[in-house]
PLY file of the C-alpha trace (Angstrom):
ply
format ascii 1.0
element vertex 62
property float x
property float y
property float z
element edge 61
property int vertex1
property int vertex2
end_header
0.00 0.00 0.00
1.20 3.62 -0.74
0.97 6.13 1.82
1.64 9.25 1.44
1.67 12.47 3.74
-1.22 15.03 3.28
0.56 18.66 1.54
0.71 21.71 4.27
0.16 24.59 2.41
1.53 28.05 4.41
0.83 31.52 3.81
4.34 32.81 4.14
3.70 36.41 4.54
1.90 35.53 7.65
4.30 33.29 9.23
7.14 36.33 8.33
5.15 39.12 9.80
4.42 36.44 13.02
8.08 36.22 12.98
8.95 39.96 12.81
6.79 40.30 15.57
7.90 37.65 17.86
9.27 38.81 21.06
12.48 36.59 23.23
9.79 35.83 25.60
7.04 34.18 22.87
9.78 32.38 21.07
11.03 30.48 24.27
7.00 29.45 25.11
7.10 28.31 21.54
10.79 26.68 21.84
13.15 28.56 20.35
15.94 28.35 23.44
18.37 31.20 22.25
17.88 34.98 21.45
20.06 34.79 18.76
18.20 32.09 17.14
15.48 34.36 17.29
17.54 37.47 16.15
18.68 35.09 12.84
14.78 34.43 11.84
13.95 37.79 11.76
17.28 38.60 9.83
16.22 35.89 7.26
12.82 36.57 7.14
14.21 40.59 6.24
16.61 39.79 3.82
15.89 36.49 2.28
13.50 33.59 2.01
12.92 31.44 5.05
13.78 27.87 5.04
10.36 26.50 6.34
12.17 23.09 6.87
14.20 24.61 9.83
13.29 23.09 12.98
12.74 26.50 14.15
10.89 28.11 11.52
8.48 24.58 12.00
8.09 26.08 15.91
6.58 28.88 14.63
4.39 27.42 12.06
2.47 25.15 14.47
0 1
1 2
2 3
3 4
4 5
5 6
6 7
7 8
8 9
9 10
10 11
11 12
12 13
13 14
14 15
15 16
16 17
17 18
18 19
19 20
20 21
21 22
22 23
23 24
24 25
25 26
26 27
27 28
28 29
29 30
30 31
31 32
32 33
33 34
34 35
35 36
36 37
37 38
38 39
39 40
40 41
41 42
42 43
43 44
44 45
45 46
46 47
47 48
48 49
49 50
50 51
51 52
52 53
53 54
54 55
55 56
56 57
57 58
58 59
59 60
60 61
């Protein structure tokens, strides 16, 4: 039998503007341990395209 995962579809302006947003407090309730972890999203989420197959860029999704 072939079983396949059902497709996730994200809106990834939302999940950048949740990200800009984020405070150091929010992101360790939602796991992300260090400040600069934090302080790299939001610099990749500025400048580039996020990965969204980061562990911590999957945090903030669910």
């Amino acid at each position: 039998m072939d079983v396949r995962k059902t497709q996730k579809f994200i809106d990834e302006k939302t999940v950048e503007k949740f990200n800009l947003d984020l405070t150091p407090e929010k992101a360790r309730e939602i796991g992300i341990k260090h400040r600069s972890a934090l302080a790299y999203l939001k610099k990749k989420a500025k400048e580039t395209e996020l990965n969204f197959k980061v562990r911590n860029v999957e945090r903030i999704i669910n």
